[in-house]
N, C-alpha and C positions, 0 to 999 in steps of 0.2 A: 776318235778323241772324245773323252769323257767332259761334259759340259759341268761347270762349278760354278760356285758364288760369284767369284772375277772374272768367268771367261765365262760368257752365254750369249745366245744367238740376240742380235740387236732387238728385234720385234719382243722380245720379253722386257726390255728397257722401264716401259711404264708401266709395268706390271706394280703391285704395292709389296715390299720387301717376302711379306709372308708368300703372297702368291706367287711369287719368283722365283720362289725357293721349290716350293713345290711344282710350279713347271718344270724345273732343271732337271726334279725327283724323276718326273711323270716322263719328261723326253729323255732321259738317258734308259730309263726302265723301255719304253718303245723302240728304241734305240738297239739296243740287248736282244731284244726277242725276237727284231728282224721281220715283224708281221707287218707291219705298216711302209710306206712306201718312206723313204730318206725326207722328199721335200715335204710331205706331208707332216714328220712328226714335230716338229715345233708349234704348227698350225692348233694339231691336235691335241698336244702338251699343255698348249695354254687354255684351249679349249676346257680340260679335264681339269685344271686348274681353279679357274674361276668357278666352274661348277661347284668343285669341292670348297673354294670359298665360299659361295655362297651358303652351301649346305652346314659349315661352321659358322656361319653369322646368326641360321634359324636355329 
């Protein structure tokens, strides 16, 4: 199942809209390519996320 705006894993909750958007990006892309372990990729979704926020904030 394809993860969307209204339907995403609870731990993304408090993420701030943009970075949410882009976790959902980042874990359906992990998701896809099968490289990462299932429970991991949300972990690491958000993980890649907030990075990349960060990196659009500097």
């Amino acid at each position: 199942m394809k993860w969307t705006l209204e339907n995403y894993p609870l731990e993304m909750e408090e993420l701030e809209p943009r970075t949410r958007e882009k976790a959902i990006e980042i874990a359906n892309r992990l998701k896809s390519e099968g490289n990462i372990k299932e429970l991991s990729i949300v972990e690491e979704a958000i993980r890649q996320a907030k990075e990349w926020s960060l990196e659009m904030e500097g």
